[in-house]
VMD Tcl script that draws the C-alpha trace (Angstrom):
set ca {
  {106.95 91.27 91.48}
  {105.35 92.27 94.37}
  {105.90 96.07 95.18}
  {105.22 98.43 98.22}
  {102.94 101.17 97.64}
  {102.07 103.98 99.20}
  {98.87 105.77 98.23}
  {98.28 109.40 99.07}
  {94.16 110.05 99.21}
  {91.57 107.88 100.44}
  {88.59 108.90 98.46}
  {86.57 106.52 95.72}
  {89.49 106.40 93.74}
  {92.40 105.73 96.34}
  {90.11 102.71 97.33}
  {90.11 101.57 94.21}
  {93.63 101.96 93.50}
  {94.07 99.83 96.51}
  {91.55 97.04 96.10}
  {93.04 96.29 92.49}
  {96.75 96.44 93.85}
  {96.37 94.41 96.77}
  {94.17 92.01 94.49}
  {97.96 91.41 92.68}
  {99.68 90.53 95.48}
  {100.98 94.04 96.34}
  {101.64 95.42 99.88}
  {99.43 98.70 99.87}
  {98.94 101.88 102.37}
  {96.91 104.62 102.47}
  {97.41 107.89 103.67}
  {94.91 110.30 104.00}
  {94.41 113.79 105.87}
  {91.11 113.39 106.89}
  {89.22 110.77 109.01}
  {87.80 109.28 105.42}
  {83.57 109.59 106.29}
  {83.01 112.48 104.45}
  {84.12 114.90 101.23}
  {83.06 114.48 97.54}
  {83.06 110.39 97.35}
  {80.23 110.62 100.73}
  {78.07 113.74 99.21}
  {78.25 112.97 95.18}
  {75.12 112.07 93.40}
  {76.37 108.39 93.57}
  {75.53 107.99 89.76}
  {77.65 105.55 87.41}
  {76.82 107.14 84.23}
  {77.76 106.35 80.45}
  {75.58 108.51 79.45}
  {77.93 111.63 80.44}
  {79.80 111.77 77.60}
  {80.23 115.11 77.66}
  {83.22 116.86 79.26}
  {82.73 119.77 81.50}
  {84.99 122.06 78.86}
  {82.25 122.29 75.95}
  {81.33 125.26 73.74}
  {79.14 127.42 75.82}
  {80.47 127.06 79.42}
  {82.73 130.12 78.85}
  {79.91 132.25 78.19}
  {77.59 130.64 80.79}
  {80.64 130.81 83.45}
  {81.00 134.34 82.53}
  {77.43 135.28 83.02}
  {77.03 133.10 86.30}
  {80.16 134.19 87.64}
  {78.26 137.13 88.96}
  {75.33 135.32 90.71}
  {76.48 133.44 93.52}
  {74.34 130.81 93.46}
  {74.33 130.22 90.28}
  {74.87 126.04 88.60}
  {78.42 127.29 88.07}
  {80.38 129.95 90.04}
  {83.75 131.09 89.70}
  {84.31 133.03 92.79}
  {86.79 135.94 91.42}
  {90.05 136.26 93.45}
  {93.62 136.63 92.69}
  {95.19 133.30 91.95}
  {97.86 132.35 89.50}
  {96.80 128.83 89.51}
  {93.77 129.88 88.49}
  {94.35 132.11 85.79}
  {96.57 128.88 84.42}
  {93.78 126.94 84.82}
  {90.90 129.02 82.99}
  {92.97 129.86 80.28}
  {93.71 126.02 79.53}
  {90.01 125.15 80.26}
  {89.27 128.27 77.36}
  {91.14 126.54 75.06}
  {89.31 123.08 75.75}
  {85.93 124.57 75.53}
  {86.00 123.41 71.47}
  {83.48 121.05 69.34}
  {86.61 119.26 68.07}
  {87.61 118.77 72.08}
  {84.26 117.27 72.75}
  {83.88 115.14 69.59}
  {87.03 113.57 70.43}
  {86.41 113.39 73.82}
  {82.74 110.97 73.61}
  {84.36 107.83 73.10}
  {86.77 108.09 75.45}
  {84.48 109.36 78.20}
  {81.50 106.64 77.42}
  {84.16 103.51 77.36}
  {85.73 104.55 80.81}
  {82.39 104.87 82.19}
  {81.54 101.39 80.72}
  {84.23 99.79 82.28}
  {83.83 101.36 85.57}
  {79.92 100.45 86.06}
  {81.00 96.69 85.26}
  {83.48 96.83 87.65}
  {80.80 97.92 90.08}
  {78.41 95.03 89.24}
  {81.71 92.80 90.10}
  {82.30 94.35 93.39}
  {78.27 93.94 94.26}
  {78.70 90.17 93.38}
  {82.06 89.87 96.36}
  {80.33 88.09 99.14}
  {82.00 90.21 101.50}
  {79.94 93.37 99.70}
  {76.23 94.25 100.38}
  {75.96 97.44 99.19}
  {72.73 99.37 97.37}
  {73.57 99.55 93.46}
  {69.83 99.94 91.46}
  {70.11 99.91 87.33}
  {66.82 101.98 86.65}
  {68.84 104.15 84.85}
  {68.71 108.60 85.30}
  {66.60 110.70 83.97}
  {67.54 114.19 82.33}
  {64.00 116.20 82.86}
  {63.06 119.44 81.16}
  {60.85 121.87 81.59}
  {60.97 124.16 78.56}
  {62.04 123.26 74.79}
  {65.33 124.68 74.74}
  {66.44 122.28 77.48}
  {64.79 119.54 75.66}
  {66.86 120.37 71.90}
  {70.12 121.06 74.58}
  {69.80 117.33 75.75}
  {68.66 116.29 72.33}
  {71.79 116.80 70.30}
  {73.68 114.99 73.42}
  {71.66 112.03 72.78}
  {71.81 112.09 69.08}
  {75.54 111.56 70.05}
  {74.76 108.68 72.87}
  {72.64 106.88 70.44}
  {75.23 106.88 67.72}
  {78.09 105.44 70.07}
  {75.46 102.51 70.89}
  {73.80 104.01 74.14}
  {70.31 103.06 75.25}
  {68.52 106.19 76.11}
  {64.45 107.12 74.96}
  {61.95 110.21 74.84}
  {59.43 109.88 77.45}
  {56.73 112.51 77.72}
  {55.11 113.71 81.10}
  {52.75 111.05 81.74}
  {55.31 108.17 80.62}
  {57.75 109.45 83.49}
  {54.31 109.26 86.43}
  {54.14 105.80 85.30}
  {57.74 104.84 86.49}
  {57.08 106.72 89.98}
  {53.24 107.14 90.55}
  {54.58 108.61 93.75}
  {56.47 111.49 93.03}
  {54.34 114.22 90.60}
  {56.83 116.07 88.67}
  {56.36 119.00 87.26}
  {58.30 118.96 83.96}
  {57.61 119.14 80.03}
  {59.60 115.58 79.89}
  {62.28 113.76 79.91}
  {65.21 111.44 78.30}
  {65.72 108.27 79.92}
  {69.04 107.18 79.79}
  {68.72 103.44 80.58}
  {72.54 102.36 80.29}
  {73.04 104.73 83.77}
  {72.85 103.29 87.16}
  {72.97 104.48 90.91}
  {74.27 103.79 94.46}
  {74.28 104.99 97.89}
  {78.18 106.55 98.26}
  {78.30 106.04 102.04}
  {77.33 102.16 102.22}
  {80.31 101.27 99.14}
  {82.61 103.77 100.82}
  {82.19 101.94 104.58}
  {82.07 98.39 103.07}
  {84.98 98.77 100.90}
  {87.07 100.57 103.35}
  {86.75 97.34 105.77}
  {87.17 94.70 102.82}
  {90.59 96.40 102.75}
  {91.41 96.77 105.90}
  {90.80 92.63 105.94}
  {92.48 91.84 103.39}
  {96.35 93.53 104.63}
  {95.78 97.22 103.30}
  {97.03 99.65 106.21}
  {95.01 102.79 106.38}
  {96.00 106.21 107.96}
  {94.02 108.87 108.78}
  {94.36 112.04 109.57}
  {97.62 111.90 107.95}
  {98.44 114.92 105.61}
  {101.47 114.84 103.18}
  {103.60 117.56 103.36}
  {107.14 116.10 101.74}
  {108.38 113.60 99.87}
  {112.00 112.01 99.44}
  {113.38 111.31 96.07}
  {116.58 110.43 94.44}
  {116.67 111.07 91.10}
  {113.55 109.87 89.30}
  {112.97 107.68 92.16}
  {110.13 108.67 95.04}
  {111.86 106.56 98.33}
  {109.40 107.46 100.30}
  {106.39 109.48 101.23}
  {106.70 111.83 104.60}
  {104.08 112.91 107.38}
  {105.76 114.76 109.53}
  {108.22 113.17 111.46}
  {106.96 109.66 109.87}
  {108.25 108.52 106.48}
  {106.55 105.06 104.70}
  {109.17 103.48 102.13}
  {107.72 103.41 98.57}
  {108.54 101.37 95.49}
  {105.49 103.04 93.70}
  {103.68 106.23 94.81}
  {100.09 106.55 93.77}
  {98.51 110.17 94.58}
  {95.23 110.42 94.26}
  {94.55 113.59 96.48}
  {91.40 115.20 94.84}
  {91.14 118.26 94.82}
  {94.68 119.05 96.96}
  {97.09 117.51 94.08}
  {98.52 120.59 92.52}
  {99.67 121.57 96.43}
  {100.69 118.34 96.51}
  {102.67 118.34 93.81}
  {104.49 121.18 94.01}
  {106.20 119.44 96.87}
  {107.96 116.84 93.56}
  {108.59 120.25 91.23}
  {105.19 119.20 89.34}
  {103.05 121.39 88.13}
  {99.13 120.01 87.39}
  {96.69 122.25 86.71}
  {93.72 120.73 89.11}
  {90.89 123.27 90.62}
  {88.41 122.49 93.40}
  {85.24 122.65 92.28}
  {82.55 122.77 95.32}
  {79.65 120.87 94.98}
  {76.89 120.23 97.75}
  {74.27 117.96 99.06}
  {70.69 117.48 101.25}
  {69.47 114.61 102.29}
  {66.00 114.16 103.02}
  {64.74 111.60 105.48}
  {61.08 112.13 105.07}
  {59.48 109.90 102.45}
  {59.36 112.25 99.39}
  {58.33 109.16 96.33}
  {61.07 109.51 94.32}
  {62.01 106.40 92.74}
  {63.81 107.34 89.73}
  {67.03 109.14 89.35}
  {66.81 112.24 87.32}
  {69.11 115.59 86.91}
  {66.69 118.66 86.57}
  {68.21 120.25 83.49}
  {67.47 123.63 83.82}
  {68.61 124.31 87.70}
  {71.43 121.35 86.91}
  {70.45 119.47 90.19}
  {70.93 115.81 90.93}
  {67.61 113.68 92.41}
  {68.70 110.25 94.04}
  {66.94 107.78 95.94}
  {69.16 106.29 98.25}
  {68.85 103.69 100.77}
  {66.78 105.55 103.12}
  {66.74 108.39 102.12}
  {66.34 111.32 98.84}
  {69.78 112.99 98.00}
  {69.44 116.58 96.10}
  {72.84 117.58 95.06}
  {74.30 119.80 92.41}
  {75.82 123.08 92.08}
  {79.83 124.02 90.76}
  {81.75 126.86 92.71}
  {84.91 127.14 92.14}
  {86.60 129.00 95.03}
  {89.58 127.43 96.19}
  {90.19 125.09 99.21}
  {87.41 125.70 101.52}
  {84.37 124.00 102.76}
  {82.12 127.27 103.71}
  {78.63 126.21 103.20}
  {76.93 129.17 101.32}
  {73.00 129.58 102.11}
  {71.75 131.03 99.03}
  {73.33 127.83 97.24}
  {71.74 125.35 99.02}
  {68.60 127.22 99.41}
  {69.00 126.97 94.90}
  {68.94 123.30 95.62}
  {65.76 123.04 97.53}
  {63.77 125.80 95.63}
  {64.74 122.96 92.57}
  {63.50 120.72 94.35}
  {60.13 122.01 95.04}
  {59.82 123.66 91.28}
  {60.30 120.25 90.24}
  {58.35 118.28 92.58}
  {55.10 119.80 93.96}
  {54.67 117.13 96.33}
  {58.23 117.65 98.19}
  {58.92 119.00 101.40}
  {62.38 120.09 101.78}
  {62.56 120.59 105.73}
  {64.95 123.78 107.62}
  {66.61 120.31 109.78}
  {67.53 119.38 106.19}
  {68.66 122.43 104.90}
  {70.55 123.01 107.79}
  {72.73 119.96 107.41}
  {73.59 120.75 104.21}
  {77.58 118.73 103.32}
  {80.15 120.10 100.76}
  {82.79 118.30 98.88}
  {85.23 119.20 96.89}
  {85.83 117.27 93.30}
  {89.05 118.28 91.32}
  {88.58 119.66 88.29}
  {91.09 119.23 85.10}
  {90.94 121.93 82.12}
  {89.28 119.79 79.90}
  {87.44 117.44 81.81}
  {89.02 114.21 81.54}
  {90.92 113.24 84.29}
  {94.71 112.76 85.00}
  {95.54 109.04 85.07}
  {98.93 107.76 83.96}
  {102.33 108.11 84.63}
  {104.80 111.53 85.06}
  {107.81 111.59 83.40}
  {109.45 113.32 85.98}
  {109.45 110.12 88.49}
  {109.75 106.29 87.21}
  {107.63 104.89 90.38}
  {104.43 107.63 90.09}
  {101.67 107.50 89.19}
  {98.24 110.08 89.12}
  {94.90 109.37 89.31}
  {92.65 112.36 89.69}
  {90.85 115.55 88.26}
  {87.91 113.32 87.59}
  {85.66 116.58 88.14}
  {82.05 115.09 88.36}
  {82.71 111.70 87.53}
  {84.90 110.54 90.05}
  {82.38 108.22 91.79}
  {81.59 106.67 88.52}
  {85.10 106.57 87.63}
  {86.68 105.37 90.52}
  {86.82 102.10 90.49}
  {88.50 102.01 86.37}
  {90.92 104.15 87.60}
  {91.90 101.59 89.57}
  {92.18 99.42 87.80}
  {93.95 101.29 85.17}
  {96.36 102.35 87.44}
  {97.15 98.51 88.91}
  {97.55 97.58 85.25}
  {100.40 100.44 84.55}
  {101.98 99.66 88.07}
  {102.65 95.69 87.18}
  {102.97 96.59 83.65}
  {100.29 94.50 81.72}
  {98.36 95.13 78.81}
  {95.82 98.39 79.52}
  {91.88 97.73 79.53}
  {91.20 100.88 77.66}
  {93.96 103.89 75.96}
  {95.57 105.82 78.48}
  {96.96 108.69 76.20}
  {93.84 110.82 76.15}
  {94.49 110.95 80.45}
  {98.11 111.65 79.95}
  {98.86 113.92 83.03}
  {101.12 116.16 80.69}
  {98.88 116.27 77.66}
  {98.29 119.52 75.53}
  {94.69 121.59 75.92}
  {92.80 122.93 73.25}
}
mol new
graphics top color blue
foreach p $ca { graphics top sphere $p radius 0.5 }
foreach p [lrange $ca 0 end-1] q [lrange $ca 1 end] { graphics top cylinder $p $q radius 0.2 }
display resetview
C-alpha cells in the first residue's frame, strides 16, 4: 500500500531511507534543518568498511577515555560539563565496554557492513550515478609493536568470520603507492574495505531523488509533532505541518532533542569528528587509518582527506586548533613527503556523528508509536551504513521479510 512519509534528517542515511521508499512506490519528504552540503555525511572518511567489526564500547575505551579526557586533543575527548544526558549515556556506554558485548557484537557489525557496501556497488551501476567508489581496500598502519598485536587480535577475529585482510611489511606497502613514503613499522591490509568521495554520492543522490518525486526541505528544523494515540499525524515546522502515515527520524546527532518532543527517551551523544582536505598532490593512493594517532588517510577525487579525532562535547561545531593541528602533525609523522598547508588547516570542517552506548546503531521500530521508525546512532559508521539502513528501514515500513536481524538495533534494547 502506498504510504506518505515524512523523513526528519537529510544526511547519508535519510537519503537512503528515501531512495529505498520511493523505490516501493511510496510518496516520500524530507525535512532537514540545514541546507544539506555539509555535516558528518560531507566530512567522514568516506570508507565502507567490513572490516570494523569492532564497536566503539570495547574493553579499554573507559580507561583510555579517562586518561584522554584531560588532553584536549586527544583521539577521544570527553569535554567534562554538567549534563544529565550525559551521565545516562556514559554509564550505559560503561556497561557496554565488555568482551562478551564485543564478541557478540562482530557478526552483527561485519554482515551490516556487507550488505551496505553491495548496496553501494548497486547504486554505482544506476545510470543516473557517476560517482568515485575505488575497492583497494584500507590500510591499518603501525608504527610500534603494540599497535601491531592491538590490530592483530582484531584480525584474528576478521579472518575467522571469513574476512580478507594480510600482513604487509614496510616495503610491501611502497609497492602499492611508490608515491607516498610512509614512515611506519607496517601494516594490515584489509582488502574486503572500500572507499568513496562523500560529497560527489551526497550531490548525485540528492538530485536522483529530487527526479524521481521525493520533496526535499531545507532549512527546516522540527520542533513538534502531532499524535493521537500511538499514531504520529503529522510532523510540524513551525507554522507548517506535513501529514504522515509513517515518520522516519533519522536526525544524527539531534535525535534525543528530537525525541523528547514524542515523550522518548534515546540515549544518542554527538561525537565531533573533523576533516582537511588537501589540494596539493601529496601521492597517496591507498587508504589507511594511522593506528597510533587514530587518523583517517583518503584519496579522494581530487584531493587527500585527513580526518579523525572523537570529542564529545555536546551540540556545537567550534573548530578547536590544537585538534586539527593533531591531525596534520599525523600526517607529517606518517608521511615525510606531505605538506599539510596553513590554507588547509585553516579550512578545517566538523561534523557531528551520533553516538549510541554501545556502538551499534538504533534502527527499528518504538513501541511507543505504530507509524515510527529510527534510524541513527551509527557513530563512525554511518557513511558505510547508510545505505542498509535504508533499506532495512523500507523493509519494516511495507512489512516484508528483513535482509539481516533487526533485534541487536532494537532502539529500546538493554546495555551491558
Amino acid at each position: 500500500m502506498k504510504k506518505k512519509v515524512v523523513i526528519v534528517g537529510g544526511g547519508i542515511v535519510g537519503l537512503s531511507c528515501a531512495y529505498f521508499l520511493q523505490a516501493e512506490g511510496h510518496e516520500v519528504e524530507i525535512l532537514d534543518q540545514s541546507t544539506m552540503d555539509s555535516g558528518a555525511s560531507y566530512v567522514n572518511a568516506g570508507y565502507l568498511t567490513p572490516s570494523h567489526i569492532v564497536p566503539l564500547a570495547a574493553p579499554g575505551m573507559v580507561t583510555k577515555g579517562l586518561k584522554w579526557m584531560f588532553n584536549s586533543s586527544s583521539p577521544f575527548y570527553i569535554k567534562p560539563r554538567w549534563d544529565l544526558d550525559l551521565f545516562d549515556w556514559g554509564l550505559k556506554f560503561m556497561r557496554s565496554c565488555s568482551e562478551k558485548h564485543v564478541v557478540r557484537s562482530l557478526k552483527v557489525i561485519k554482515e551490516i557492513n556487507e550488505l551496505s557496501k553491495d548496496l553501494y556497488h548497486d547504486f554505482d551501476r544506476l545510470p543516473a550515478l557517476d560517482f568515485h567508489l575505488e575497492d583497494r581496500g584500507v590500510l591499518m598502519a603501525f608504527k610500534t609493536a603494540a599497535a601491531e598485536k592491538e590490530e592483530g587480535r582484531v584480525v584474528e577475529q576478521a579472518q575467522r568470520l571469513g574476512l580478507d585482510v594480510c600482513l604487509l611489511d614496510k616495503a610491501e606497502v611502497q609497492k602499492l603507492q611508490p608515491q607516498a613514503e610512509m614512515n611506519i613499522a607496517g601494516a594490515y591490509l584489509y582488502r574486503c574495505d572500500a572507499h568513496t568521495t562523500p560529497g560527489i554520492f551526497m550531490q548525485q543522490l540528492k538530485q536522483y531523488l529530487l527526479d524521481n518525486g521525493v520533496k526535499i526541505h531545507t532549512k527546516t528544523s522540527v520542533d513538534a509533532f502531532e499524535y493521537k494515540g500511538k499514531t504520529i499525524k503529522g510532523v510540524k515546522s513551525g507554522d507548517k505541518m506535513w501529514r504522515s502515515d509513517e515518520v522516519v527520524i533519522a536526525s544524527g546527532a539531534w535525535t534525543t532533542s528530537l525525541l523528547r518532543a514524542l515523550k522518548i527517551k534515546l540515549p544518542v551523544q554527538a561525537g565531533k569528528g573533523y576533516r582537511l582536505n588537501e589540494y596539493q598532490a601529496t601521492g597517496i593512493e591507498m587508504p589507511a587509518i594511522l593506528m597510533e594517532s587514530k587518523v583517517a588517510v583518503t584519496p579522494m577525487k581530487g584531493f587527500t582527506r585527513f580526518s579523525g579525532t572523537m570529542e564529545i562535547a555536546g551540540i556545537q561545531h567550534d573548530i578547536k586548533k590544537n585538534r586539527v593541528e593533531a591531525i596534520a602533525r599525523a600526517a607529517r609523522e606518517y608521511y615525510p613527503g606531505v605538506n599539510i598547508r596553513k590554507e588547509t588547516l585553516e579550512e578545517a570542517q566538523c561534523g557531528l556523528r551520533p553516538l549510541s552506548p554501545d556502538g551499534l546503531p538504533f534502527i527499528g521500530r518504538h513501541s511507543r508509536y505504530d507509524n515510527l521508525s529510527l534510524a541513527t546512532g551509527h557513530a563512525m559508521m554511518g557513511w558505510s551504513l547508510g545505505p542498509a539502513t535504508g533499506k532495512l528501514i523500507a523493509e519494516l515500513i511495507d512489512e516484508k521479510p528483513q535482509s539481516l536481524n533487526l533485534n541487536p538495533f532494537s532502539p529500546q534494547r538493554k546495555y551491558g
